[in-house]
N, CA, C and O atoms as a DFTB+ gen file, in Angstrom:
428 C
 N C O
     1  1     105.823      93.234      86.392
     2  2     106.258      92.062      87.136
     3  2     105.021      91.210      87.444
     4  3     104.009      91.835      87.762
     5  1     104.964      89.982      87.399
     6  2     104.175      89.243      87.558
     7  2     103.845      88.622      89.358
     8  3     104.704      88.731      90.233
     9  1     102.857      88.175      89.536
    10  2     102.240      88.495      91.144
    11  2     103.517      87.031      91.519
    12  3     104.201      87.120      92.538
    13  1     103.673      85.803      90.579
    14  2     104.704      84.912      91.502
    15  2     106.601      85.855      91.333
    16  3     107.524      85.274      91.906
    17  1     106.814      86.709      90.843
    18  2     107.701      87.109      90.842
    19  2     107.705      88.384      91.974
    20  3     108.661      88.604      92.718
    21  1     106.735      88.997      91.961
    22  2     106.361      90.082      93.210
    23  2     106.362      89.478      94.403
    24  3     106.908      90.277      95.163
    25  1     105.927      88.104      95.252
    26  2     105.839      87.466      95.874
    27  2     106.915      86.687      96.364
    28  3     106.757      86.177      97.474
    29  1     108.371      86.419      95.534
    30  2     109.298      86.128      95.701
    31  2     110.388      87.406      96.210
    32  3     110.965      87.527      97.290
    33  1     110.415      88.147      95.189
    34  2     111.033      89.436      96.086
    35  2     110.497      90.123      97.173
    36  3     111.245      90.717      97.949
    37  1     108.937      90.109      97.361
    38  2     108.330      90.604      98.684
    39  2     109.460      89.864      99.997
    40  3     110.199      90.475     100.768
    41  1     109.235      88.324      99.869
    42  2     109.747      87.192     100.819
    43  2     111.634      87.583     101.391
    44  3     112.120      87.526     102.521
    45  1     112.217      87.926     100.183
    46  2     113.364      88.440     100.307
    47  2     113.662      89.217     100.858
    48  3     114.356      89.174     101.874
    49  1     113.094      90.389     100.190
    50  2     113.023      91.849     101.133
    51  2     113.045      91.461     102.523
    52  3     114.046      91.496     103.238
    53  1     111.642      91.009     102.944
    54  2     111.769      90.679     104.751
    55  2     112.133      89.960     104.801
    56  3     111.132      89.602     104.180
    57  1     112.680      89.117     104.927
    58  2     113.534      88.087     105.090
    59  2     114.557      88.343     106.132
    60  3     114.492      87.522     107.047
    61  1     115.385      89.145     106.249
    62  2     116.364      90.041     107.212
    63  2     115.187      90.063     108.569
    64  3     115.329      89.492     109.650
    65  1     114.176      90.792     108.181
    66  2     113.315      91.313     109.389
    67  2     112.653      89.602     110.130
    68  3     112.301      89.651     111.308
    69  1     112.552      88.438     109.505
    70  2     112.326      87.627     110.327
    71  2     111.206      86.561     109.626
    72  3     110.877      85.402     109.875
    73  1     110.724      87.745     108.440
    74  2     109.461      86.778     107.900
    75  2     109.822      85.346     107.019
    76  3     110.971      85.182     106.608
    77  1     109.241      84.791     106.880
    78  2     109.555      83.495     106.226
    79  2     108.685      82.947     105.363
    80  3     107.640      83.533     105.646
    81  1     108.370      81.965     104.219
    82  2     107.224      81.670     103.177
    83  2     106.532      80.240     104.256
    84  3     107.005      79.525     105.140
    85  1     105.834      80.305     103.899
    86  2     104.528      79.082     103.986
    87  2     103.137      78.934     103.360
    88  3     102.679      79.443     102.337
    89  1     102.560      78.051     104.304
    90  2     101.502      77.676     103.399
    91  2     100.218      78.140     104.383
    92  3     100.077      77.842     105.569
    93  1      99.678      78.633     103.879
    94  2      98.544      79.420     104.624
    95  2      96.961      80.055     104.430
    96  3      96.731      81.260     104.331
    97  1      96.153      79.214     104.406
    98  2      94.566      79.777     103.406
    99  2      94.663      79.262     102.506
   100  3      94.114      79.874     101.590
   101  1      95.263      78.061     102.119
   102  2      95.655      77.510     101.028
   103  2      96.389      77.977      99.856
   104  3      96.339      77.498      98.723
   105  1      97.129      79.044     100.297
   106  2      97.699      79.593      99.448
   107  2      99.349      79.938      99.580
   108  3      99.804      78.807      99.747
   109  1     100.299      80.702      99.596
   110  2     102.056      80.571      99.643
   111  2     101.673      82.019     100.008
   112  3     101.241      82.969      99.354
   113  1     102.154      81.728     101.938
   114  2     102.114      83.422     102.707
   115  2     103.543      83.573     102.779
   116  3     104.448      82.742     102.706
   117  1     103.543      85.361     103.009
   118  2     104.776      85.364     103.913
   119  2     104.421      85.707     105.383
   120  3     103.646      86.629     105.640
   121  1     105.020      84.923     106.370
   122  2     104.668      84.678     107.886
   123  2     105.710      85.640     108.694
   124  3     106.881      85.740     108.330
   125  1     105.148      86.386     109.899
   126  2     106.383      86.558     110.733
   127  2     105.839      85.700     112.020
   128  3     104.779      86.115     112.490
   129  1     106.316      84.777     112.527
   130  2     106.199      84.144     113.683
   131  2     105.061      83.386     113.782
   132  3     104.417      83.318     114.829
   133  1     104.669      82.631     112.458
   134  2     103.893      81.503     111.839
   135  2     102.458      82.337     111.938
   136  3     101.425      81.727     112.214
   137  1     102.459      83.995     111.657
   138  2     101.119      84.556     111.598
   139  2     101.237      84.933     109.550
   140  3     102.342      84.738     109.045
   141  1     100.513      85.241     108.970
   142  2     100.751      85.499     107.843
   143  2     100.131      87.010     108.015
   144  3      99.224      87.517     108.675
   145  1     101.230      87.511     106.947
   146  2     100.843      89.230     106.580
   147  2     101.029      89.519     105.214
   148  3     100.716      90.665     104.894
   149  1     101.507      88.693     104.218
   150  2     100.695      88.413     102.680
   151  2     100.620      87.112     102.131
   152  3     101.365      86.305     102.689
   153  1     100.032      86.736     101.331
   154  2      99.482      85.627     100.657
   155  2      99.052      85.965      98.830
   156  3      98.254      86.696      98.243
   157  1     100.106      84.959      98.439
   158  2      99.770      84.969      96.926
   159  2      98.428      84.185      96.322
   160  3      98.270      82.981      96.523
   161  1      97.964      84.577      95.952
   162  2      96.306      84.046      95.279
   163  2      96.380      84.856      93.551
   164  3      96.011      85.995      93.265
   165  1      97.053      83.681      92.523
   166  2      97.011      83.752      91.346
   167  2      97.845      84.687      91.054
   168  3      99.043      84.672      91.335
   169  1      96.938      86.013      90.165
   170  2      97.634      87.131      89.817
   171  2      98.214      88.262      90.640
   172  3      98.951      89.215      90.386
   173  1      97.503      87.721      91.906
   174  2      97.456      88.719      92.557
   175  2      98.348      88.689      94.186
   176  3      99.103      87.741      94.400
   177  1      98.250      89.304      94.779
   178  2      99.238      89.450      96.575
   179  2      98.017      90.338      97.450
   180  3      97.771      91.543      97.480
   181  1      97.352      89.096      98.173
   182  2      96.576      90.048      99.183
   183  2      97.699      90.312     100.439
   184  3      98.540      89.420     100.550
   185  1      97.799      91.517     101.453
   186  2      97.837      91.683     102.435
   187  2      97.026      92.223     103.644
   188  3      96.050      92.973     103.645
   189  1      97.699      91.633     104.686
   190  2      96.767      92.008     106.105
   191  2      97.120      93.504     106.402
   192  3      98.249      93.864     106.735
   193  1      95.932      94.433     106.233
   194  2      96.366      95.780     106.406
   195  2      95.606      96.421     107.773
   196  3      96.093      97.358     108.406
   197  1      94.416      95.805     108.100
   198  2      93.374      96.267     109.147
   199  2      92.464      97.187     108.405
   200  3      92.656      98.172     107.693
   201  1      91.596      96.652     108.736
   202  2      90.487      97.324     108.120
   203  2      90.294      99.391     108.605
   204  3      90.519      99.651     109.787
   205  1      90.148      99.847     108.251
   206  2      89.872     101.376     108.120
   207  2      91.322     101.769     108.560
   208  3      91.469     102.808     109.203
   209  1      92.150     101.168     108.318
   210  2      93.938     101.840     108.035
   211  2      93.900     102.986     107.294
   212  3      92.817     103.240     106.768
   213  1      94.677     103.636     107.143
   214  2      95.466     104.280     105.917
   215  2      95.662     103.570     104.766
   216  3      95.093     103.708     103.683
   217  1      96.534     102.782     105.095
   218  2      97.086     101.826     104.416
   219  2      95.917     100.992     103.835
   220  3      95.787     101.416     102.687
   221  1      95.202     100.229     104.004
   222  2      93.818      99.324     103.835
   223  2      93.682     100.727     102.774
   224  3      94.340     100.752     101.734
   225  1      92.873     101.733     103.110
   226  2      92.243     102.751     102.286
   227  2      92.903     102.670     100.529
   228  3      92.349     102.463      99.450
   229  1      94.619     103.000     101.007
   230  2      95.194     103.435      99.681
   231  2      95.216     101.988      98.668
   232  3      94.765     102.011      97.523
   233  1      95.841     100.694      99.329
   234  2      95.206      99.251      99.044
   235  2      94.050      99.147      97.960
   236  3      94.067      98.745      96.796
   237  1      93.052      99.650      98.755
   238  2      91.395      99.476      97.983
   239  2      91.255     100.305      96.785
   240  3      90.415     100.312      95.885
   241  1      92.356     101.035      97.026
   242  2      91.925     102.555      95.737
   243  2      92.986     102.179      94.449
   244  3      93.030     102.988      93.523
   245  1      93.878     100.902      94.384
   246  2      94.291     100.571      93.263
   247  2      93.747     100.115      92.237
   248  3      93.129      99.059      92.372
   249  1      93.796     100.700      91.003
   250  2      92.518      99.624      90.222
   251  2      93.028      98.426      90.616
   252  3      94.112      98.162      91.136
   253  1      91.127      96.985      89.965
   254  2      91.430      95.902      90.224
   255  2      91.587      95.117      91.714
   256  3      91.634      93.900      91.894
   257  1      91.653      96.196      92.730
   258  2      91.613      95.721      94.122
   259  2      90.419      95.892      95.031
   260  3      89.463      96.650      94.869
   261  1      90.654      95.043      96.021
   262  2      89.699      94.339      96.781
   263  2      89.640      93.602      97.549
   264  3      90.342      92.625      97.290
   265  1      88.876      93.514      98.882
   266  2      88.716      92.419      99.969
   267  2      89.412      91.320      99.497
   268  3      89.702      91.199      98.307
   269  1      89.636      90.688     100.163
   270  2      89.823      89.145      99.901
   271  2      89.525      87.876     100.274
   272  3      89.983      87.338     101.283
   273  1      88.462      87.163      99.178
   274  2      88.017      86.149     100.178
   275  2      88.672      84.761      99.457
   276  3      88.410      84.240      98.372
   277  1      89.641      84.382     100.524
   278  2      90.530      82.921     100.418
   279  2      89.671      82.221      99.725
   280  3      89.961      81.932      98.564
   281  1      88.369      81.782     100.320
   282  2      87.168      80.802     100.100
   283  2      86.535      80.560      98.699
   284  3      86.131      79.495      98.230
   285  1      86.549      82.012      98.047
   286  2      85.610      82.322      97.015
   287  2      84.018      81.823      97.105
   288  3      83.129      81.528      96.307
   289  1      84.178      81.898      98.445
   290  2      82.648      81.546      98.736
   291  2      81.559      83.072      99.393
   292  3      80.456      82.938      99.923
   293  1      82.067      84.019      99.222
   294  2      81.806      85.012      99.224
   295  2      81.080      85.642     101.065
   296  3      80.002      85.991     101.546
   297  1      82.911      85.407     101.620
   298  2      82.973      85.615     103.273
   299  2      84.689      86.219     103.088
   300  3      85.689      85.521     103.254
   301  1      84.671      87.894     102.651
   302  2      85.697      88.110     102.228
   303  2      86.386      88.312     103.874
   304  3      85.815      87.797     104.835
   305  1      87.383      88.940     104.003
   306  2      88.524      89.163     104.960
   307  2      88.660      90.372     105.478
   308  3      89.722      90.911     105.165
   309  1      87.802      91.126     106.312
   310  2      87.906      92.606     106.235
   311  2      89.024      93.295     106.427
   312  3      89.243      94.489     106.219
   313  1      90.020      92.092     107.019
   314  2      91.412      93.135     107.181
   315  2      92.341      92.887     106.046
   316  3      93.518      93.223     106.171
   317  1      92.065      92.524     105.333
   318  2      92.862      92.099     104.008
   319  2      92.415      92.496     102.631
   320  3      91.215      92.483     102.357
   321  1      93.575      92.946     101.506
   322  2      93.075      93.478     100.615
   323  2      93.897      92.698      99.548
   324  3      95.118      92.542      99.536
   325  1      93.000      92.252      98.676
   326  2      93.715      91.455      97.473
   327  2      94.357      92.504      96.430
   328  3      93.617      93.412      96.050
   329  1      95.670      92.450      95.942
   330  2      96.106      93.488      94.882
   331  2      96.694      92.893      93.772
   332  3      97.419      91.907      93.903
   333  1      96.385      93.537      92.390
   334  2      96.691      93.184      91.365
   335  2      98.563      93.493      91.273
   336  3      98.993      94.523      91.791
   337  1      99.516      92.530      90.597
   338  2     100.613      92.758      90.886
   339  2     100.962      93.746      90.212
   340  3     100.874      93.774      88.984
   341  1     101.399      94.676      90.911
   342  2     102.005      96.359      90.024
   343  2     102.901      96.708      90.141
   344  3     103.356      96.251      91.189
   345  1     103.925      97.657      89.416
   346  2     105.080      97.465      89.349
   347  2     105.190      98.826      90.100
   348  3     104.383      99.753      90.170
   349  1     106.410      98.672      90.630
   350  2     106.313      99.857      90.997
   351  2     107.127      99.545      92.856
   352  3     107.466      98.436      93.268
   353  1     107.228     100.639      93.508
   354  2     107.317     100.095      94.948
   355  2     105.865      99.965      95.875
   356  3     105.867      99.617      97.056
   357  1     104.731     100.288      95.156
   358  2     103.337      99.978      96.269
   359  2     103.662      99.110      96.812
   360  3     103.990      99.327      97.978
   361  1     103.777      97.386      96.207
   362  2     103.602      96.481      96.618
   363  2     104.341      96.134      98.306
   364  3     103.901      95.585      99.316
   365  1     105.654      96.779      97.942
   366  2     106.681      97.262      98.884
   367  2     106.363      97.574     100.141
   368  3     106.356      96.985     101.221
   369  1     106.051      98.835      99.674
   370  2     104.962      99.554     101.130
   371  2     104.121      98.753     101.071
   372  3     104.452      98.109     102.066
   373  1     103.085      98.143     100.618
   374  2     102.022      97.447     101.546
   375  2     102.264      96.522     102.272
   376  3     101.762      96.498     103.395
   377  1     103.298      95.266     101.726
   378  2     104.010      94.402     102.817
   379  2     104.565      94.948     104.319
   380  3     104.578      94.392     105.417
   381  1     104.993      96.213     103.903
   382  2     105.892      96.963     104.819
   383  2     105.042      97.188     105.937
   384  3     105.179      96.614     107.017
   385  1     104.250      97.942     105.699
   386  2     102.830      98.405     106.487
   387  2     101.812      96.719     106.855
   388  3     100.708      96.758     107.400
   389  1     102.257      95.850     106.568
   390  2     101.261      94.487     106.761
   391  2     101.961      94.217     107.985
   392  3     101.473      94.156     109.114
   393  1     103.587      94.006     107.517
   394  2     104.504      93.266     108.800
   395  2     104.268      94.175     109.778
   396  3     103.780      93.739     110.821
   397  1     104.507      95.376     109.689
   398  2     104.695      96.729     111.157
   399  2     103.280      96.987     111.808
   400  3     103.024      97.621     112.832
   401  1     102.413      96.315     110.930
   402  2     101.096      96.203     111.762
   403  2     101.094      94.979     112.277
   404  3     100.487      94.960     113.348
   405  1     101.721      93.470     111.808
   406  2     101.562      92.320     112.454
   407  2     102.405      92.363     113.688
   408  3     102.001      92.046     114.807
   409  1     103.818      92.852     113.348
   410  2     104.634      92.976     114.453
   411  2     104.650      93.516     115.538
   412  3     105.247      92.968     116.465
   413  1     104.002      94.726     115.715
   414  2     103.110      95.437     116.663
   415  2     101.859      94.679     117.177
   416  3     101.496      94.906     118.331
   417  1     101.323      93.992     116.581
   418  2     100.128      92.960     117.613
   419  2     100.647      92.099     118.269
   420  3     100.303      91.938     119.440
   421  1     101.868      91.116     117.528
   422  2     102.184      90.561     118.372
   423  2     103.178      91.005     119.434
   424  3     103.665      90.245     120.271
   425  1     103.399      92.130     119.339
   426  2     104.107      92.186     120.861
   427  2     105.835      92.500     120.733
   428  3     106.525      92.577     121.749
């Protein structure tokens, strides 16, 4: 599956739970409550995982993955991990684990 087709069903999936698409880092996030917890950048779907997570850990250990820096000016995102689009349900769980960590900060 390709990262704009992964990115469209990510949006769906939560969709029920509250999240919604926008525009965010210059790029097409999915938001819960105008915060973003993924963002499409090309091939790829970074999400907000928190840095030294579980989740962040298993993220980093996909081939092809990595910090993410919006900028490409090399000031990556420590709580965010850029992922190559893979098929499979990872992508799934990592959104999953992005929102239940955003949703829990905010309250």
């Amino acid at each position: 599956m390709d990262a704009e087709s992964a990115f469209i069903s990510l949006a769906a999936e939560f969709a029920p739970a509250g999240a919604v698409t926008a525009k965010m880092f210059g790029a097409r996030a999915i938001t819960l409550r105008k915060k973003a917890f993924a963002c499409l950048q090309g091939d790829a779907i970074a999400f907000k995982l928190g840095a030294g997570s579980a989740a962040h850990a298993r993220a980093l250990a996909i081939p092809g993955a990595g910090l993410w820096d919006p900028s490409g000016m090399g000031r990556p995102f420590k709580d965010w991990v850029l992922v190559p689009a893979i098929d499979g349900p990872e992508l799934s769980g990592l959104a999953e684990e992005a929102l239940t960590g955003l949703a829990a900060a905010l309250g």
